[in-house]
VEXDREN-2710 file (C-alpha; in Angstrom, 1 decimal):
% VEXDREN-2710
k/r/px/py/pz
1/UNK/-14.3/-30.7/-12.3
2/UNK/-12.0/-33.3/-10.1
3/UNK/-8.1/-33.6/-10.6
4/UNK/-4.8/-33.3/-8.6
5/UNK/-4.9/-30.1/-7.8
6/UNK/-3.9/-27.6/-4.6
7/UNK/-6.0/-26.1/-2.1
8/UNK/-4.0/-23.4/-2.7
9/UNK/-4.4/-22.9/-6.4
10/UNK/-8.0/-21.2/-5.7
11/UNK/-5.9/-18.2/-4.2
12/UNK/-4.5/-17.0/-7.6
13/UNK/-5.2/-16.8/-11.3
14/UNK/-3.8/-19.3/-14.0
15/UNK/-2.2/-17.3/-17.2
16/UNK/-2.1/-19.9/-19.8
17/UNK/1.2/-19.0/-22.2
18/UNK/2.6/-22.4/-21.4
19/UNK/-0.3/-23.8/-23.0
20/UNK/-0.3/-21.3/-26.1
21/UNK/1.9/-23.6/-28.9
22/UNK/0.6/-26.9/-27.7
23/UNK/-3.3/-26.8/-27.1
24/UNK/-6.4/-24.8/-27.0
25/UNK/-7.9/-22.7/-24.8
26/UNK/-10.7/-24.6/-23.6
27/UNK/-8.1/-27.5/-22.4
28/UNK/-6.2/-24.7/-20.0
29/UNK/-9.2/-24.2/-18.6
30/UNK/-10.3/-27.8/-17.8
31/UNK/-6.9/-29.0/-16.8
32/UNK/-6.5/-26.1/-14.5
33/UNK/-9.7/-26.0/-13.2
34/UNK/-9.2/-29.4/-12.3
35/UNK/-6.2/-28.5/-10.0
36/UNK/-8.5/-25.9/-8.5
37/UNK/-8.3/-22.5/-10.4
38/UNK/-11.0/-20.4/-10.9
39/UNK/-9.6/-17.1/-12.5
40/UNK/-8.2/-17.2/-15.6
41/UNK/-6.3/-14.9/-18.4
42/UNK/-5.8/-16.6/-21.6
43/UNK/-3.5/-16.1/-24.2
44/UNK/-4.6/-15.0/-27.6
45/UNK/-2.6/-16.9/-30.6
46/UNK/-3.5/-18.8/-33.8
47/UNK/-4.4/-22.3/-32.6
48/UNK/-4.8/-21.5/-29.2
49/UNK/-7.9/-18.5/-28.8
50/UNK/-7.5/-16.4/-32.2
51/UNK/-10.7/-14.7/-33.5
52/UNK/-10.0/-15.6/-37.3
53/UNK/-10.9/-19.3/-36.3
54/UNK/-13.6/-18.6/-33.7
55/UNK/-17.2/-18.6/-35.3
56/UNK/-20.6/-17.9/-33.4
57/UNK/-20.6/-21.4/-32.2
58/UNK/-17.2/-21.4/-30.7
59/UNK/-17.4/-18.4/-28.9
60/UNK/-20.7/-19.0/-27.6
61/UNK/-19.2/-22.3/-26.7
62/UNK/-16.2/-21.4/-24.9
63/UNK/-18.4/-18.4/-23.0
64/UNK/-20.9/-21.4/-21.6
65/UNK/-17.8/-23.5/-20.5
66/UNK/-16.8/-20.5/-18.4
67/UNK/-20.4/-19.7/-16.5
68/UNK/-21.1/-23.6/-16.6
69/UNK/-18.0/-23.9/-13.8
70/UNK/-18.2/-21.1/-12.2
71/UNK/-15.0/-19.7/-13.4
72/UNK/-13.7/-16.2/-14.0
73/UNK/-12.1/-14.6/-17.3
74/UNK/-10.5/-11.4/-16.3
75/UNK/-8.0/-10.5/-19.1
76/UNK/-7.3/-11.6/-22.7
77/UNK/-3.8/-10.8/-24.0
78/UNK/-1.5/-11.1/-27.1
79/UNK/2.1/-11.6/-26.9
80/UNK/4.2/-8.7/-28.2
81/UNK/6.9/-10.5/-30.2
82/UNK/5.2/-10.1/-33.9
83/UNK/2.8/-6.7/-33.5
84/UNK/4.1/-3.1/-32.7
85/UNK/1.9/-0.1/-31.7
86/UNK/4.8/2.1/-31.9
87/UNK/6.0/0.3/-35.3
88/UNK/7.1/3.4/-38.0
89/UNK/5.8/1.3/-40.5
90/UNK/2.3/2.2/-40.7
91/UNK/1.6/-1.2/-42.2
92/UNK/2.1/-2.5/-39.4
93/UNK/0.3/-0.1/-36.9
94/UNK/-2.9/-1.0/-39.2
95/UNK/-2.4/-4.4/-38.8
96/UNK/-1.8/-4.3/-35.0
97/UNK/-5.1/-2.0/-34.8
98/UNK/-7.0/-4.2/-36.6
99/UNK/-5.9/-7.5/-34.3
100/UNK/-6.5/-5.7/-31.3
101/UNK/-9.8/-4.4/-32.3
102/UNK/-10.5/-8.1/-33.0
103/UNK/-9.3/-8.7/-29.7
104/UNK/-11.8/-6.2/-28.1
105/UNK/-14.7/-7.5/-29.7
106/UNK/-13.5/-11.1/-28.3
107/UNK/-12.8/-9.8/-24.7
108/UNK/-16.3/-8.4/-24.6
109/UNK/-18.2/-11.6/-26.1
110/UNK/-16.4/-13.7/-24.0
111/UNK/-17.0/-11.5/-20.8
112/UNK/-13.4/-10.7/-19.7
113/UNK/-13.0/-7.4/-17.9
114/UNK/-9.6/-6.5/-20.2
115/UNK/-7.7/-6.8/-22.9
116/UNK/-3.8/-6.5/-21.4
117/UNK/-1.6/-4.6/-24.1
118/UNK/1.5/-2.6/-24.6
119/UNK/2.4/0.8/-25.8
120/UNK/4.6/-0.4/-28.3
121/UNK/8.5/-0.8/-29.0
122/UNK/11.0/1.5/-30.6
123/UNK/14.0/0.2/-32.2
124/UNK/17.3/0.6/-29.0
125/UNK/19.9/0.9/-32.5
126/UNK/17.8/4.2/-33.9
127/UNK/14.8/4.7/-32.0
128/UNK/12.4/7.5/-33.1
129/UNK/11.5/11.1/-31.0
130/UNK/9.5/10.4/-28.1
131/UNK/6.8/12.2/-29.4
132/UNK/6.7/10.6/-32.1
133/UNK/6.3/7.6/-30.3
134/UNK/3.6/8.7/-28.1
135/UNK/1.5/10.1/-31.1
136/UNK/1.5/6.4/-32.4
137/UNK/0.3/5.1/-29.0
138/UNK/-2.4/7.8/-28.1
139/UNK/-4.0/7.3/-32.1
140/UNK/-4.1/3.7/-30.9
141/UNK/-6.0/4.5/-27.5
142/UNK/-8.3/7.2/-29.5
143/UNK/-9.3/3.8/-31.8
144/UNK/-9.3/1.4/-29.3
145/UNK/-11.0/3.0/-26.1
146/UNK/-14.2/3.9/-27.2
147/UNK/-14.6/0.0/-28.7
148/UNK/-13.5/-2.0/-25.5
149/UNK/-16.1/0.5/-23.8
150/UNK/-18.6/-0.3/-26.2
151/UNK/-17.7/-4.2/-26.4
152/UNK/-18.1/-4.1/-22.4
153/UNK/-14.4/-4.8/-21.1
154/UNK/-11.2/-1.9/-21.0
155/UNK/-7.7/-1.8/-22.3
156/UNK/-5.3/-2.9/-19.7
157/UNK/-1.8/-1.4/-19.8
158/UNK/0.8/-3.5/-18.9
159/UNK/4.7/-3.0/-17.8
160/UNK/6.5/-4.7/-20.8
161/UNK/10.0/-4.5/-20.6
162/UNK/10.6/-4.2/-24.4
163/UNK/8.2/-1.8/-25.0
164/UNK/9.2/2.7/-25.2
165/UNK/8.0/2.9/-22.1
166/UNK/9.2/-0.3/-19.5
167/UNK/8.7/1.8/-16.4
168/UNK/5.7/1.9/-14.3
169/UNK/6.0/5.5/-13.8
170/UNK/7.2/6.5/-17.5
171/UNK/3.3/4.7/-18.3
172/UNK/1.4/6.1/-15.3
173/UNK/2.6/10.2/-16.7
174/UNK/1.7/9.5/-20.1
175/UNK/-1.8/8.0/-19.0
176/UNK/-1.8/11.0/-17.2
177/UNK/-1.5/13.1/-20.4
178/UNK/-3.9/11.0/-22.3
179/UNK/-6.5/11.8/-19.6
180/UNK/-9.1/8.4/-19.9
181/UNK/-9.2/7.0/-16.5
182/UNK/-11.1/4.1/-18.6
183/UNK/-7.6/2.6/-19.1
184/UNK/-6.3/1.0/-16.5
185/UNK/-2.8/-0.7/-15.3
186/UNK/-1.5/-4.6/-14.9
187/UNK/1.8/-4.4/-13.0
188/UNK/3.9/-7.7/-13.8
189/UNK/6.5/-8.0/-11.1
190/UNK/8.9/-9.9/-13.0
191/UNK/9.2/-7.4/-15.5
192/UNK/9.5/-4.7/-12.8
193/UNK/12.3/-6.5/-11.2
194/UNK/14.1/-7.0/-14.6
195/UNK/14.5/-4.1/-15.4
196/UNK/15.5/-2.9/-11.4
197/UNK/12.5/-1.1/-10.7
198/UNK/11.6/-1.4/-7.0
199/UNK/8.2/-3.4/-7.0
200/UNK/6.8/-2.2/-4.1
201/UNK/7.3/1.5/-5.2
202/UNK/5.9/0.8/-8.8
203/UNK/3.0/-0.6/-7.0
204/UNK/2.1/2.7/-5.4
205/UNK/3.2/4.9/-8.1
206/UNK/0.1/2.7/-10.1
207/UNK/-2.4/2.4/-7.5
208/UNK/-5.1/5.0/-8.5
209/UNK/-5.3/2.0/-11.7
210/UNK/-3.9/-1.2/-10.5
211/UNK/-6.3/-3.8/-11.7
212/UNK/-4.2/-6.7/-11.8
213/UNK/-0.7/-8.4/-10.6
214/UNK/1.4/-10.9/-13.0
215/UNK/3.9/-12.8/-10.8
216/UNK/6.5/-15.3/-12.5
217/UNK/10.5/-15.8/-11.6
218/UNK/13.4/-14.0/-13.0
219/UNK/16.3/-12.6/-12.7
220/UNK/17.8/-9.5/-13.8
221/UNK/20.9/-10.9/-16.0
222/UNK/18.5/-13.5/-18.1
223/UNK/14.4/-12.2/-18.7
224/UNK/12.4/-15.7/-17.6
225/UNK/8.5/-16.3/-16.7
226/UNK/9.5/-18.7/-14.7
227/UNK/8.2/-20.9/-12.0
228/UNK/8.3/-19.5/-8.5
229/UNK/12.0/-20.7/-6.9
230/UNK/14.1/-20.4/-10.6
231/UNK/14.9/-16.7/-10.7
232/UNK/15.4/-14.3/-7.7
233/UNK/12.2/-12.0/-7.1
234/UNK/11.8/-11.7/-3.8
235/UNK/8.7/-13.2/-3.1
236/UNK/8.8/-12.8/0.4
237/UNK/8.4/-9.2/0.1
238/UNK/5.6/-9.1/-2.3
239/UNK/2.7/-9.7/0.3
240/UNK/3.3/-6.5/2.4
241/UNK/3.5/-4.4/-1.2
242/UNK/0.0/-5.2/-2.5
243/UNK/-1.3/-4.8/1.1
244/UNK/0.6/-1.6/1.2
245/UNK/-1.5/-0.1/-2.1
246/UNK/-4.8/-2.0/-1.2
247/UNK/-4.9/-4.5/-3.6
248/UNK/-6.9/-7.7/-2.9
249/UNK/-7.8/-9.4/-5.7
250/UNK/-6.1/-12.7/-7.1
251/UNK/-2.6/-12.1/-8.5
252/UNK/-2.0/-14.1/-11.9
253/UNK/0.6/-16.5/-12.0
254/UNK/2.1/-15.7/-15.8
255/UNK/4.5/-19.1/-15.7
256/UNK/5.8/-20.2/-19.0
257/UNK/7.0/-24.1/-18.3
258/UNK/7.5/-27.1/-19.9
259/UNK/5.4/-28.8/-17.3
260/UNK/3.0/-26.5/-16.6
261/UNK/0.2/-29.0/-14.7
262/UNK/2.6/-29.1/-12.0
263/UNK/5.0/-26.2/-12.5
264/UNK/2.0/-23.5/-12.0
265/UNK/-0.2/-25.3/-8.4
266/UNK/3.7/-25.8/-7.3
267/UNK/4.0/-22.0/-7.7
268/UNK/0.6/-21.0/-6.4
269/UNK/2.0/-23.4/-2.8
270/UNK/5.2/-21.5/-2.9
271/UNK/3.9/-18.3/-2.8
272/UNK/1.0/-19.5/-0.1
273/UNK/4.0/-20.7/2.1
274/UNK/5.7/-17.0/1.6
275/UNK/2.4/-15.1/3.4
276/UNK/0.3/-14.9/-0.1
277/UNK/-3.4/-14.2/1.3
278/UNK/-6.2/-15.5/0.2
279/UNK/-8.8/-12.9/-2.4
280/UNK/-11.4/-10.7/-0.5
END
């Protein structure tokens, strides 16, 4: 695979949201292959990667496109606009349990290490008791565990800053309740920083099950994915925070564009100017 690409692009992973309305999955990973990507999370949405319209043949399909270039699929994930762990509806805590266990199943026939998903959102007008809350989100982890184990990949928690719990360390003590060190944490930076939370402490407060880093631009009057240089994270810092905790695998650049062939190898050159190493 041959494009326009960066030398720098190799140091990070390419999330493909900006891809999600437009195209399928398989053309994320060619066009950013091209431009020198190897790890990838994609986005799971109807038209894009959705299990309902992925037979035998696809699947096995999209799998061999993967191992034929050498690439890497760490993480599957499912935007949180339309599905609600936490929902009091319990229509539509079935439904989200059944997509996700659909999800599951995919992650593990397509070989990526996690599924990345929420706890859940509560309503800010009237939201219910915290426990109540919590009992929705630990039935979903007693369902959903024990099939990502089973299916060969793990449930990836993620700091979402709609969901009951938008804090690092408000998901970290409930894990810690829950007790299954099976489920493990990916700490997005622009939601950390949205929301105020210091990023390098979050880091640290998730370490013991930091798998993976989301980086994108914000700021913290208007919520953004946006390419490195539009918001105000302060990128500059970041390096000496994952050194700080250990972490040395790719971060994953989670950039929602309009232009996202040069929007996302324009971030991934940013960040390498700003002290981003290069993956152990």
């Amino acid at each position: 695979m041959a494009g326009a690409g960066t030398a720098n692009a190799a140091m990070f992973g390419c999330n493909d949201y900006a891809y999600m309305l437009t195209h399928g999955a398989e053309h994320c990973l060619t066009r950013m292959a091209e431009r020198g990507f190897r790890e990838f999370e994609l986005m799971v949405h109807p038209g894009h990667l959705w299990p309902a319209e992925l037979d035998v043949g696809r699947r096995r399909a999209l799998r061999d496109l993967i191992e034929r270039h050498g690439l890497q699929l760490t993480t599957l994930n499912l935007p949180n606009i339309d599905i609600n762990l936490a929902s009091t509806t319990p229509e539509m805590r079935a439904y989200t349990l059944d997509l996700l266990e659909a999800i599951v199943r995919l992650a593990g026939e397509l070989g990526a290490r996690g599924v990345v998903m929420s706890p859940g959102k509560a309503s800010p007008l009237l939201p219910p008791a915290p426990d109540m809350l919590m009992s929705y989100f630990f039935a979903a982890l007693d369902r959903l565990a024990p099939l990502a184990k089973s299916a060969g990949t793990a449930l990836w928690i993620e700091n979402v800053t709609v969901s009951f719990l938008p804090g690092i360390a408000e998901i970290m003590e409930t894990l810690a309740v829950y007790g299954n060190d099976d489920i493990r944490i990916v700490y997005d930076v622009a939601n950390a920083h949205f929301i105020g939370e210091d990023f390098a402490e979050g880091l640290k407060t998730c370490r013991a099950r930091l798998e993976l880093v989301h980086l994108s631009d914000t700021t913290r009057k208007l919520y953004r994915h946006d390419p490195v240089g539009l918001g105000d994270v302060p990128f500059a810092d970041v390096p000496a925070a994952l050194a700080a905790v250990g972490y040395r695998a790719r971060t994953m650049l989670e950039i929602i564009s309009t232009d996202p062939d040069r929007d996302i190898p324009a971030s991934a050159d940013r960040l390498a100017a700003l002290g981003f190493a290069r993956p152990a």
